[in-house]
N, C-alpha and C positions, 0 to 999 in steps of 0.2 A: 504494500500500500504506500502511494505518494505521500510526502508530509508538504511537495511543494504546489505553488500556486498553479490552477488551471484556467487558464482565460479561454472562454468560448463565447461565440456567435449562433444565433439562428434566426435562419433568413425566415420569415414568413410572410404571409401575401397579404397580412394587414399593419403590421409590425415588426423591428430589429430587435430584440432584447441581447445582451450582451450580462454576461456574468462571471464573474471569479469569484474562485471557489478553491480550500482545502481541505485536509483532512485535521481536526483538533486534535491534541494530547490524549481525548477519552476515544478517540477513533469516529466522532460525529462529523459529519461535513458540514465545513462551518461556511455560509455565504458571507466573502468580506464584500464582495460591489455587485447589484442586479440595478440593469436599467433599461428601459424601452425607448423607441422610437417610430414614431407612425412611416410607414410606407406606404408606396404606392408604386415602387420601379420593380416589384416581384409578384408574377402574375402566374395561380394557377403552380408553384413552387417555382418559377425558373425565373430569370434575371429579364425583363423587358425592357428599363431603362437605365442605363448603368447610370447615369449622373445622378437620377432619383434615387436606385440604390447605395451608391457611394455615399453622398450625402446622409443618407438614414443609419447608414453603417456610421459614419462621423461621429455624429450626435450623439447613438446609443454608445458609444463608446467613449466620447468625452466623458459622459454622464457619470459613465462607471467609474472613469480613471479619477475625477473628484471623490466620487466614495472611499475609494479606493489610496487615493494619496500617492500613486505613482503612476507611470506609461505602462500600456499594453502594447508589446511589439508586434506577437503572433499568435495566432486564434486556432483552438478548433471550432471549425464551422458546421453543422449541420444542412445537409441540403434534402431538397423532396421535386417530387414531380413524377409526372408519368415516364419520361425519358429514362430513367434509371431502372436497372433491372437484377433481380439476384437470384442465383442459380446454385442448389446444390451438385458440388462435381467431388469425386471421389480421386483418389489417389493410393499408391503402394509403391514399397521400397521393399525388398530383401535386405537381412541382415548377416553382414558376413564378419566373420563367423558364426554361422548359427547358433544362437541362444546367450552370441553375447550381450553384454549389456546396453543399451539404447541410448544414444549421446543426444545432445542439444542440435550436431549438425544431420541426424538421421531424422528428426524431426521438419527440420528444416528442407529439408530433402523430399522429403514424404509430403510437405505444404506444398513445395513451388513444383511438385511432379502433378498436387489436383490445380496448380492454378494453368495451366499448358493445356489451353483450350481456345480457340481462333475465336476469331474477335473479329467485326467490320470494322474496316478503316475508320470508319467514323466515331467507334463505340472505345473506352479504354477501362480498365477494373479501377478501383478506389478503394475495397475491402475487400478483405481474403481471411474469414473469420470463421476458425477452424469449430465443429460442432460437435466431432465425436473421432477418439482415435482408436482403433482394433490392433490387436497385438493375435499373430496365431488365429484368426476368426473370433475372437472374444471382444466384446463390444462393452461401448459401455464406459472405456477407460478416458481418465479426467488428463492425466499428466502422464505420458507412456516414460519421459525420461528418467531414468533409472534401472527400468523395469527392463526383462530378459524375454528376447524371442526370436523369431525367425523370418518372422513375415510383418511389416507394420503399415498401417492401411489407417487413412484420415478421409473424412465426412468434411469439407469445408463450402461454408456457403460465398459464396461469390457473390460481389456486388460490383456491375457495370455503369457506367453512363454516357450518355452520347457528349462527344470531345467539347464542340462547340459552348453545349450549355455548362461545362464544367471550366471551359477557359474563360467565361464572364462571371462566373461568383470568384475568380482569382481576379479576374482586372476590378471590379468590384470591392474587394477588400485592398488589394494593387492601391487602389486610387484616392482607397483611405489614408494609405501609408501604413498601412500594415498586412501586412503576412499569412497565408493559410499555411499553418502546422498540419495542420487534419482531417479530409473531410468525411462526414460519421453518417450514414443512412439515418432521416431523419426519425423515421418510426419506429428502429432502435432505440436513438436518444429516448425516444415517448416512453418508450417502454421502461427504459432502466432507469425514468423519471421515477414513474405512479407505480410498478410493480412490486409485490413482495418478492423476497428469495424462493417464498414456499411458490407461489406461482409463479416464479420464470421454469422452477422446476419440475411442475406438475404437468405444465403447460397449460398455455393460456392466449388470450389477444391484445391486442393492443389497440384501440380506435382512435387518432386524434382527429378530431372533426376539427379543422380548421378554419381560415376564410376563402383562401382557395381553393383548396385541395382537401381527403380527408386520407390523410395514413393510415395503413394498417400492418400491423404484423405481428404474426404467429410464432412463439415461444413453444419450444419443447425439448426438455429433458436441459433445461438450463440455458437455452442459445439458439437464437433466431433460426427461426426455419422456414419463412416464407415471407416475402412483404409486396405490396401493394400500394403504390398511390394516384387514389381518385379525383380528377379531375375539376370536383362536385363538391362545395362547402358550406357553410353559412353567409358567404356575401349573397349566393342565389337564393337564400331564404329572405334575406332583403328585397334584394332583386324586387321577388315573385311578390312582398305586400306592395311596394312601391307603383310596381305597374299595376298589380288589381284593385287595390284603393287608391290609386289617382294621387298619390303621394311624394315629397321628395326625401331622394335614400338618406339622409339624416332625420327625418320625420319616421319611416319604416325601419329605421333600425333603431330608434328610442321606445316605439310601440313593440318590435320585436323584443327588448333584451328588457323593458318594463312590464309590458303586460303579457308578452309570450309563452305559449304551452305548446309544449312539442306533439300529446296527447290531447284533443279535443274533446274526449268527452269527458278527463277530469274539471273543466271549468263549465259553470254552473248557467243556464241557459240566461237568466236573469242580468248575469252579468256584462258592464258595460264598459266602452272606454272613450278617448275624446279623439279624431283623428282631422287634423288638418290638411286639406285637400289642397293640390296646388289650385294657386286661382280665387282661392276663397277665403278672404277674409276673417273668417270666425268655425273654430274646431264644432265638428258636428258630433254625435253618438254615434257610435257603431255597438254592436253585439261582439262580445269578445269573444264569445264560440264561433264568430266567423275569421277573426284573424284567427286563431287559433286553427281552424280546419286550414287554411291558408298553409301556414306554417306545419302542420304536419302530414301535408303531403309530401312536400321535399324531402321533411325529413326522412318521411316511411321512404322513398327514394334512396336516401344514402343508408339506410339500415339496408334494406334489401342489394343494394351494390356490395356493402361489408359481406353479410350473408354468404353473395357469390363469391369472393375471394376465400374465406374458410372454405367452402365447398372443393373451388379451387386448388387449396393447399394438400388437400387429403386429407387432412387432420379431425375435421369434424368428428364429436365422436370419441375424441381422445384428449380433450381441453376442460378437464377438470377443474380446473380455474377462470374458467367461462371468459367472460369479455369485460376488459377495463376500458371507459368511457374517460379521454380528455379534449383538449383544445377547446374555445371558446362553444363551438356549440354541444357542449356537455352539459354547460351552463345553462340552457336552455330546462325551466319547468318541465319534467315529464318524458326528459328525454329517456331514463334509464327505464322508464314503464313502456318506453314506446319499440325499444331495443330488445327489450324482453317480448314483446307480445310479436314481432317481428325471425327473431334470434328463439324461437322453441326450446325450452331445456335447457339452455343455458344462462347460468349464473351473469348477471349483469351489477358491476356499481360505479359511481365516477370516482377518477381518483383523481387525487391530488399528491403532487412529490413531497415526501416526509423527509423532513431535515431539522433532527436532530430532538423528534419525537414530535414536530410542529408541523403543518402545512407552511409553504413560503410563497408567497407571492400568487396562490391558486394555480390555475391551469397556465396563466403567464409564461410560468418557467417553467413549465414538465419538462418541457425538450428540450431547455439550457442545463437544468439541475440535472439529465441525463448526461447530455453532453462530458459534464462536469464529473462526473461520476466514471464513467466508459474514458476520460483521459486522465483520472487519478489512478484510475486503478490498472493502471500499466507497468506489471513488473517485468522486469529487464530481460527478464527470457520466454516476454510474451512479445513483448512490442521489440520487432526488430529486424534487419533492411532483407528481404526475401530473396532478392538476387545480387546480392552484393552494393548496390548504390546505395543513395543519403536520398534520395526522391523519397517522400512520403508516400507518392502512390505506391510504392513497393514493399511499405511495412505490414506484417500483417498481427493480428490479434485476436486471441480467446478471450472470452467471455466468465470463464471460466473464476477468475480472481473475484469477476462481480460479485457474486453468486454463494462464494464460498467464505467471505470476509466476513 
């Protein structure tokens, strides 16, 4: 476990948040700087205006560096979007001499034999995040080094992204004046925000319903096993009151986050709210079961998109730890009744990242306080260069330390 500082980034499609973060003397992660910043240059997860992004990146980072009382040079960043993609690919090495002991470079060796998988020009890896290592056909094993065999066989999930959209979150931080150390699958971060030990290891989901986009990803047996990110968020829940009540999106997204219910027939027919139409002078009544129906059709929309990517994963079925609900529209009244009546059988609650037996900052920071977490908890013979270079895209990392600490 790190005792030193982790400064992290994460981009998201309605705000920058930027946070540092260590490990305290009693082993709690102690938040020293969290700050936000409104954006508008990150669309849907991927980088659409880089001066709007740079900028937003600035700001949330000043912010911090004053809490903070010193410069932040280099970031790990969190990124998301449909562009990115992760793949499990398997790999083996023979050990010779059979049934000697298994070193740090046999491991090594057995990583970068599953990461030797052809790639389009267009597309490059960023994570190579080993999930399971078999010795002899015996599964299951956490740390093979030390341990004696013959044959050594790793389970690593692979994460992709297309070149383009990954060269503008670096001009983007570039133009900040600072640096990307790291970039981390954002629905991981979610996950190693809001998730317990006992659920990354039962297996479990992940949902951050965000403004753009809605991540998702599938834990099992300790370490990501599938992810997904939806194109589909809570701005189109805006959206959709603003054009059907005749509204403007500061007007629909005050009525969504004040009077919104993600489930429509928890609010009560009688009830009422006040909505200013453009055009009109003076707020009229509406029936709040009609915003409300409003609003949870999208949502059943992105519960039923979730739905399909568990289906997707193969996992269904085997997620004992059912589904954790974050990002801004978790916040949403009703969402975790509307995810359950959606999502059959499984366990649903929202969570919030625990630091230091506290909630911090709510859903805000799930994906920073992961970030935070997934770059402290990088011990020396996890984090390290896969084929000989200092390029960060070549490091690779278990999850494993998370989990176990």
């Amino acid at each position: 476990m790190s005792s030193e500082l982790a400064t992290v980034l994460d981009l998201g499609s309605t705000k920058i948040a930027c946070l540092a973060a260590c490990y305290g003397k009693s082993g709690a992660l102690d938040i020293r700087a969290a700050a936000t910043a409104e954006c508008k240059g990150v669309r849907r997860g991927v980088v659409a205006d880089l001066d709007e992004t740079s900028a937003a990146i600035t700001v949330a980072i000043q912010r911090a560096e004053q809490q903070l009382g010193e410069d932040i040079g280099s970031l790990v960043v969190g990124i998301a979007g449909s562009h990115l993609e992760g793949v499990n690919a398997q790999g083996f090495v023979p050990i010779y001499p059979r049934s000697r002991t298994i070193t740090r470079e046999d491991v090594l060796q057995v990583i970068n034999h599953s990461r030797q998988v052809v790639l389009p020009p267009d597309r490059e890896q960023i994570e190579a995040i080993p999930r399971e290592f078999r010795i002899d056909g015996q599964r299951g094993i956490q740390r093979p080094i030390g341990m004696s065999g013959g044959r050594l066989e790793v389970v690593t999930y692979l994460v992709t992204g297309q070149t383009t959209h990954l060269q503008n979150v670096e001009k983007a931080v570039s133009m900040a004046g600072r640096q990307v150390e790291q970039m981390v699958l954002q629905p991981l971060a979610s996950g190693l925000g809001v998730l317990t030990a006992e659920e990354l290891d039962l297996g479990v989901v992940v949902a951050d319903v965000g403004g753009g986009t809605t991540d998702v990803a599938v834990f099992s047996g300790g370490s990501i096993a599938f992810s997904a990110s939806l194109p589909i968020g809570g701005q189109l829940v805006t959206s959709d009151l603003s054009k059907l009540l005749k509204t403007s999106p500061d007007e629909a997204e005050r009525l969504k986050t004040e009077a919104g219910c993600a489930l429509a027939r928890l609010v009560g027919e009688k009830e009422s709210v006040t909505v200013t139409q453009l055009g009109q002078a003076e707020a009229r009544p509406l029936q709040r079961r009609v915003l409300c129906e409003i609003i949870e059709s999208r949502m059943r929309e992105i519960a039923k998109m979730v739905w399909q990517q568990i289906e997707r994963s193969g996992l269904n079925g085997m997620l004992p730890g059912g589904i954790v609900l974050t990002g801004g529209g978790s916040r949403l009244s009703g969402s975790a009744d509307l995810f359950g009546d959606v999502l059959k059988n499984m366990r649903v609650r929202v969570g919030e990242p625990d630091v230091d037996g506290k909630a911090h900052g709510g859903y805000s920071f799930a994906t920073a306080v992961g970030l935070a977490r997934y770059a402290l908890d990088s011990f020396e013979d996890e984090l390290v260069p896969a084929s000989g270079v200092t390029d960060w895209k070549q490091k690779i990392r278990t999850l494993w330390s998370v989990i176990r600490t």
